[in-house]
C-alpha positions in Angstrom: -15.3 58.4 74.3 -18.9 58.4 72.7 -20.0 56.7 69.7 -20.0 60.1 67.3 -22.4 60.2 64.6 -22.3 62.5 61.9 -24.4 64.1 59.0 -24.4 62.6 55.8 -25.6 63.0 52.8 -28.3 66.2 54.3 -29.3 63.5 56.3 -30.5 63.8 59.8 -28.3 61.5 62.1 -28.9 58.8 64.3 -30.0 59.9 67.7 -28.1 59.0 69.7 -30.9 57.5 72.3 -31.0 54.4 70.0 -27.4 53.1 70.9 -28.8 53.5 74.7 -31.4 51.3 73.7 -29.2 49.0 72.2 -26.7 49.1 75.2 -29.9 48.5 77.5 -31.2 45.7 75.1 -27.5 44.0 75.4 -27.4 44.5 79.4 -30.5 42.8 79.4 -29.1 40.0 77.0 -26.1 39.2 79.6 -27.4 39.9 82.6 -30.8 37.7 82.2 -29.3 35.4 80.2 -26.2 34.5 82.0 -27.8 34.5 85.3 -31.4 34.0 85.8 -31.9 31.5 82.8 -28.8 29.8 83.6 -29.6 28.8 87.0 -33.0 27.6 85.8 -31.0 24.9 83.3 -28.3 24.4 86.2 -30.9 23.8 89.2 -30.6 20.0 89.2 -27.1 20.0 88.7 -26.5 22.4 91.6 -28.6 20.6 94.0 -27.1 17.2 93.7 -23.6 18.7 93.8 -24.7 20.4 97.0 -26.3 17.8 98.6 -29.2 20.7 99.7 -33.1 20.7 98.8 -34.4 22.9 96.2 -35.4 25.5 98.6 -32.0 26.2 99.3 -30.7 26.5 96.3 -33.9 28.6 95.8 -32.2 31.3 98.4 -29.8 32.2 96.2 -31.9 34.9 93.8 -33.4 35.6 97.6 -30.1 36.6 98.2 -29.4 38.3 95.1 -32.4 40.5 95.6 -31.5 41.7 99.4 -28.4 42.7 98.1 -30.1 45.0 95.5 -32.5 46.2 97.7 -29.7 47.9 99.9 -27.4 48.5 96.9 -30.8 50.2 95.0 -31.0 53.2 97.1 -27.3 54.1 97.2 -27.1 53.9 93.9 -30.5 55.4 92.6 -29.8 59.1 92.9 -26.1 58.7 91.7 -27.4 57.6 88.3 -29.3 60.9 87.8 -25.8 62.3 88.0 -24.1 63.3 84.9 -21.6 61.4 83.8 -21.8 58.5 87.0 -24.0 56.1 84.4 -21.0 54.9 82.6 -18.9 54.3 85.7 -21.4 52.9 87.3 -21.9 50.2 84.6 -18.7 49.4 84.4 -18.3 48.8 88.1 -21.6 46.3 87.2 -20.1 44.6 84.3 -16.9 43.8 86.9 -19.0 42.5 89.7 -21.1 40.7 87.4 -18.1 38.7 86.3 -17.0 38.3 89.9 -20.1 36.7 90.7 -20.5 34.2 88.2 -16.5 33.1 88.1 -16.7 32.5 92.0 -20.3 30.7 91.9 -18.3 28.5 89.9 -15.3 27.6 92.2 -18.1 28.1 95.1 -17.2 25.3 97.7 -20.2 25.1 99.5 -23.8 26.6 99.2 -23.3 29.3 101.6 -20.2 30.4 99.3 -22.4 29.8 96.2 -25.3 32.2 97.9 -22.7 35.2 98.7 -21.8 34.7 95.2 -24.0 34.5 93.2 -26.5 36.8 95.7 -24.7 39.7 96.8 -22.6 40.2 94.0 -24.8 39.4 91.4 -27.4 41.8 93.5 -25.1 45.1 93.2 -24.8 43.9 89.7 -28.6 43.9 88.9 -28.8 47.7 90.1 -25.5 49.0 88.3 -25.8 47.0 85.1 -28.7 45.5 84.7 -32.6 46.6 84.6 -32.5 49.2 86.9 -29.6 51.4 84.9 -31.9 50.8 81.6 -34.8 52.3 83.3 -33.4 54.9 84.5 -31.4 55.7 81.2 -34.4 55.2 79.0 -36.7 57.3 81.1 -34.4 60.0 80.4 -33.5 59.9 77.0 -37.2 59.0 75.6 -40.7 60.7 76.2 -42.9 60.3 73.2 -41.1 57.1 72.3 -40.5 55.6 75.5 -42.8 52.7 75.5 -41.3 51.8 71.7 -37.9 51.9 73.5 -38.2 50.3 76.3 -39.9 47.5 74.5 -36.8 46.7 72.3 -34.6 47.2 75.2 -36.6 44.4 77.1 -36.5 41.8 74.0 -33.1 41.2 75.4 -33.8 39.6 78.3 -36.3 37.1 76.4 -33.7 37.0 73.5 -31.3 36.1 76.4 -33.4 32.9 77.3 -34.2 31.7 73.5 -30.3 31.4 72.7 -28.5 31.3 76.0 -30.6 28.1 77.5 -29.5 26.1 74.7 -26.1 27.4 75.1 -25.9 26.9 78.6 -27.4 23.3 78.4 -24.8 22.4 75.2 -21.7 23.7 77.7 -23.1 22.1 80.7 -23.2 18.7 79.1 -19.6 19.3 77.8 -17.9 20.8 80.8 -20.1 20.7 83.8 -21.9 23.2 85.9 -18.7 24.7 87.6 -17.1 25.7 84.1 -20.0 26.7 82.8 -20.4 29.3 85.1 -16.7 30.9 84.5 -17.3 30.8 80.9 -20.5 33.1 81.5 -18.5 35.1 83.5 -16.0 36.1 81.6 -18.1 36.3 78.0 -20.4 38.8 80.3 -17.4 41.1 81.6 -16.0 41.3 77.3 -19.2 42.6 76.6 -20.6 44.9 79.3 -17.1 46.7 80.3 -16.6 47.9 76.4 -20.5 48.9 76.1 -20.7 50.8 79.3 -17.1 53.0 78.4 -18.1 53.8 74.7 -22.0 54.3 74.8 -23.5 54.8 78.1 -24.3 58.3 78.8 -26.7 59.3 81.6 -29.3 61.9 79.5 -29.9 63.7 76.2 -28.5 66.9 77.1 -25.7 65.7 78.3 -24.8 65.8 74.8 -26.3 69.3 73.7 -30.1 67.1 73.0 -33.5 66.7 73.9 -35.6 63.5 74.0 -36.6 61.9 71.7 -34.1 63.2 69.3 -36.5 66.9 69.2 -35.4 70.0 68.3 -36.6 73.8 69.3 -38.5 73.3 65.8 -40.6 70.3 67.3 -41.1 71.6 70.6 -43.2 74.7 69.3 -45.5 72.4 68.7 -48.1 72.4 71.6 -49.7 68.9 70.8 -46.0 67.3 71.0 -45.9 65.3 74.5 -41.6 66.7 75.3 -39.4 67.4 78.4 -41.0 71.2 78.2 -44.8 69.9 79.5 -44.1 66.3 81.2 -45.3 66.8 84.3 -42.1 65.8 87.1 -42.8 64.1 90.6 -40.3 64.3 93.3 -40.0 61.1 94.9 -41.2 62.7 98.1 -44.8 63.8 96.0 -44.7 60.0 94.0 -44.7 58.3 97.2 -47.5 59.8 98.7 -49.7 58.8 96.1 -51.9 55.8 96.2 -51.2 54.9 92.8 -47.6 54.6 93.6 -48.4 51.6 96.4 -51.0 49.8 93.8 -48.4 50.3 91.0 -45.9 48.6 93.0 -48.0 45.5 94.4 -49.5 44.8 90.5 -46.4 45.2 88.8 -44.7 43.0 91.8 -47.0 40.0 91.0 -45.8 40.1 87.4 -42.6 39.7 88.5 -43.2 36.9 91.6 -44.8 34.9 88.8 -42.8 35.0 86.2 -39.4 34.4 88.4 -41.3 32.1 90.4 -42.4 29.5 87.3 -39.1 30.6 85.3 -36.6 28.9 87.7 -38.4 25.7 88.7 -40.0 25.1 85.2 -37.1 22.7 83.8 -37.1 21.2 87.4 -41.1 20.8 87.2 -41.3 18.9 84.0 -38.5 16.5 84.9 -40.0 16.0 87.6 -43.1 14.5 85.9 -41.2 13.0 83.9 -39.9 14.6 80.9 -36.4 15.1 79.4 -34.1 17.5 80.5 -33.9 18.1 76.0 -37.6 18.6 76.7 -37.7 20.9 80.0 -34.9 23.2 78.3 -37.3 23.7 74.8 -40.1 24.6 77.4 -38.1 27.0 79.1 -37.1 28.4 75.3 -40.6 28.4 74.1 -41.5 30.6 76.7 -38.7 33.3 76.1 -39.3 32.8 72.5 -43.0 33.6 73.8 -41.6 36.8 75.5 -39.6 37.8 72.7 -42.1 37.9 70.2 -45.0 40.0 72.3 -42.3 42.7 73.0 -43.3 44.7 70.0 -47.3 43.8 70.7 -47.1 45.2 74.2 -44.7 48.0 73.2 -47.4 48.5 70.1 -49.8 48.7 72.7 -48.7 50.8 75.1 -49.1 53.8 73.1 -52.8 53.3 72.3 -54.0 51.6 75.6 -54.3 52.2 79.3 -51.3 50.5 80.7 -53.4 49.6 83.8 -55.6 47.2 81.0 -52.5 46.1 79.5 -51.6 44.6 83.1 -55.3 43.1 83.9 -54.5 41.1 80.2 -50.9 40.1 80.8 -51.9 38.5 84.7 -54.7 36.8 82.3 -52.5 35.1 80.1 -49.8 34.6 82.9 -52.3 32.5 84.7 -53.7 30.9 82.2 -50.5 29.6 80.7 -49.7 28.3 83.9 -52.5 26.3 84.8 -52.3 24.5 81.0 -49.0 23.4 81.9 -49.9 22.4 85.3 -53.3 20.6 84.4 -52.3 19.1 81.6 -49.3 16.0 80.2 -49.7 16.9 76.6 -46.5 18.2 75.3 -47.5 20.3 72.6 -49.9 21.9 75.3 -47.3 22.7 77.6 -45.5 23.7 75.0 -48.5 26.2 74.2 -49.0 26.8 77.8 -45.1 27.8 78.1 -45.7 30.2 75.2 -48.7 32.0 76.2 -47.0 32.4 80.3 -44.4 33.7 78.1 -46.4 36.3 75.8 -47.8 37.1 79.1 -44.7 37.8 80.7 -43.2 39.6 77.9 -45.3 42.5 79.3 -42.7 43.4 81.7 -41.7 46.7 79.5 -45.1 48.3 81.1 -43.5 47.4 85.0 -40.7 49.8 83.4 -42.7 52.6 81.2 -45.4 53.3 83.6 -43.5 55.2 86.3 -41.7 57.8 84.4 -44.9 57.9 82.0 -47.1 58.5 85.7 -44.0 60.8 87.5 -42.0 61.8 85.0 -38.3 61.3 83.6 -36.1 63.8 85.6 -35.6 61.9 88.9 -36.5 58.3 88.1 -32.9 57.4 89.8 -34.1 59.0 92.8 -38.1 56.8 92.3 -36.4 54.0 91.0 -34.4 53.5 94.3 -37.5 53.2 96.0 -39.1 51.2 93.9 -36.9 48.5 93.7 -37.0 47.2 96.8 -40.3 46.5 96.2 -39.5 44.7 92.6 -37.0 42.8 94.2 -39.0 41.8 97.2 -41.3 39.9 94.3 -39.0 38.4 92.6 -37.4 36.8 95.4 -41.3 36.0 97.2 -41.8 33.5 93.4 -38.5 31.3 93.8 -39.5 30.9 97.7 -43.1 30.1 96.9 -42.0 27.1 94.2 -38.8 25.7 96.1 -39.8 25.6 99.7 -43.3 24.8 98.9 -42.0 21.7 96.6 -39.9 20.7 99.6 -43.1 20.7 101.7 -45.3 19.1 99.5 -43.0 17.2 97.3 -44.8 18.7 93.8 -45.3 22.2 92.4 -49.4 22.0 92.6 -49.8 24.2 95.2 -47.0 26.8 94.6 -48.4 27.0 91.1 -51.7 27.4 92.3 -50.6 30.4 94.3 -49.5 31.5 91.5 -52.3 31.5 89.2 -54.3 33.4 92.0 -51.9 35.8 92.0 -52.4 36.8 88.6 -55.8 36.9 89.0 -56.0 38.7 92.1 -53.5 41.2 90.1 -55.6 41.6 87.1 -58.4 43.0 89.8 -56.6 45.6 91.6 -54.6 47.1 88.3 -58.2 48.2 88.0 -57.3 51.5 90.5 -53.8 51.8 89.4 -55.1 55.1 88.0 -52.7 58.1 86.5 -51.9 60.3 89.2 -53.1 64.1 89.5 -50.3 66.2 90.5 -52.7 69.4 91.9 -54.5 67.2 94.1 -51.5 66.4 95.7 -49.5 70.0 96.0 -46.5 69.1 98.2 -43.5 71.3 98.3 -41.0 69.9 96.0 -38.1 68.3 98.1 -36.8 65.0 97.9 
């Protein structure tokens, strides 16, 4: 059963892309929020509980990002199915539970890593950022970027209130509880959304996207589902662009996963509060949060290739304040600029159906993952191993300023792709 909205008043209704948006923006919430920013504030906890090194417990979103790499594929060209989003989601918001109740009653580290890693990786592709790419690619053209960009202020809204949460029921109830709570406030909210709301694409319901009508589409100027060019993923993957897209769009990711789970870690480590560490770790979703609607705003006047080159600038440059610097309020600065810089992740999301189109980005999405994932788990190894080597974050941080400069270079050939130079027979 669908949300069902109605005319009122002579009114137009709601389209009904919006409540996708808004189940993508609360997926986002949960998923990041429950997960990735509460393993950052439960690091330290874990590792002493363990008796391992950080690098070990830095295996664990490793693990959870093999598991989505294989689940990613499997699952990609289901979701262009109609009708297989919304089970598919609710499958997610089950596992997703799973995975957090049993990290909590984990036993040992290995049980901790199956856990939280290969449960919480089938999760990622069937309820978390992979199902709101795919859905949003579909139900938005024109407005895509606008949408994507509120969808994504969930996951920064998911750090800004859920690392104070999580450090206020850590300090009441430990690390173990904490998790099962998570858990089970996840599964309440995803397993309701994905029943009532989710549906795969527009004309699943007699639409279009973007809300159009036959009136709209006359119009030769209007960008719609009539004249967006479509890629297979056989043609996509043949392109150079596609390879650049992924390695420049993989860096944001290594970096901001990278500095996101050890930065509580780091500044204890030299010293500061864990009160302190967590309102760093806030500043910067807060940071990412408020540049959602700049980049978004953006992304419909500029190149996204520039946008890119400026959000590896600011990346890097709020990372080396906080590393070359013991100033408080310019970490705290530094946190917020890595943050605004970070918050450019809705471009990693808008550029491949704006460069291949929306019908099969299941089908692209499957293979792009992989490559995502690969990056996210590459920035946890980098910080915990290279801590365990070196006993400080200087030279994994290092890393990863290059990295965003070394990104900001090659977005510069990320170019739009030209489908007649590249006339393959459609198959996929």
């Amino acid at each position: 059963m669908a949300i069902k909205l109605e005319k009122q008043s002579g009114k137009r209704p709601i389209f009904y892309g919006w409540w996708i948006v808004l189940s993508a923006f609360i997926s986002n919430f949960v998923n990041v929020g429950t997960s990735g920013y509460a393993l950052t504030v439960m690091l330290l906890p874990m590792q002493d509980a363990f008796g391992v090194t950080r690098g070990i417990i830095s295996l664990a979103p490793v693990a959870r990002n093999l598991s989505s790499a294989f689940f990613a594929p499997l699952l990609g060209s289901h979701m262009d199915k109609p009708g297989r989003a919304r089970l598919i989601m609710m499958g997610g918001a089950i596992t997703g539970c799973l995975s957090l109740v049993l990290t909590g009653v984990s036993s040992s580290v290995w049980f901790f890593l199956l856990a939280y890693g290969v449960l919480g990786g089938l999760t990622m592709v069937s309820a978390g950022n992979m199902m709101g790419n795919v859905l949003l690619a579909k139900w938005f053209i024109k407005k895509r970027a606008r949408a994507t960009s509120l969808s994504a202020m969930g996951i920064a809204l998911g750090g800004v209130v859920m690392v104070p949460i999580t450090t206020l029921i850590l300090g009441s109830v430990g690390w173990r509880w904490t998790w099962v709570i998570l858990g089970i406030s996840g599964l309440l909210i995803l397993l309701p959304l994905a029943f009532f709301v989710v549906k795969t694409e527009p004309e699943q319901l007699g639409m279009k996207p973007d809300g159009e009508t036959n009136e709209t589409l006359s119009n030769k100027r209007s960008v719609s589902a009539q004249n967006e060019v479509q890629w297979t993923r056989a043609e996509a993957i043949r392109t150079p662009t596609f390879w650049i897209l992924n390695v420049v769009t993989g860096m944001i990711i290594a970096i901001g996963g990278g500095v996101m789970l050890h930065l509580s870690a780091f500044l204890q480590d030299d010293g500061f509060s864990r009160g302190m560490a967590s309102t760093a770790v806030t500043v910067f979703s807060l940071g990412s949060l408020c540049s959602y609607t700049f980049w978004g705003y953006l992304l419909d006047k500029v190149p996204s290739r520039v946008l890119i080159i400026l959000a590896h600038t600011l990346l890097a440059s709020g990372i080396a304040i906080m590393l070359y610097t013991n100033s408080t309020i310019a970490i705290q600065i530094g946190a917020f600029m890595y943050g605004w810089g970070f918050g450019a992740s809705p471009i990693t999301r808008v550029i491949w159906a704006n460069y291949y189109g929306r019908r099969l980005q299941g089908s692209i999405q499957g293979i792009v993952m992989p490559f995502s994932l690969f990056a996210t788990m590459s920035g946890p190894l980098i910080g915990g191993f290279l801590h365990d080597m070196t006993g400080d974050y200087v030279t994994a941080f290092n890393i990863f300023i290059g990295m965003g400069i070394s990104a900001s270079i090659l977005a510069l050939f990320a170019v739009p792709p030209n489908k007649k130079a590249f006339p393959y027979p459609e198959s996929d």
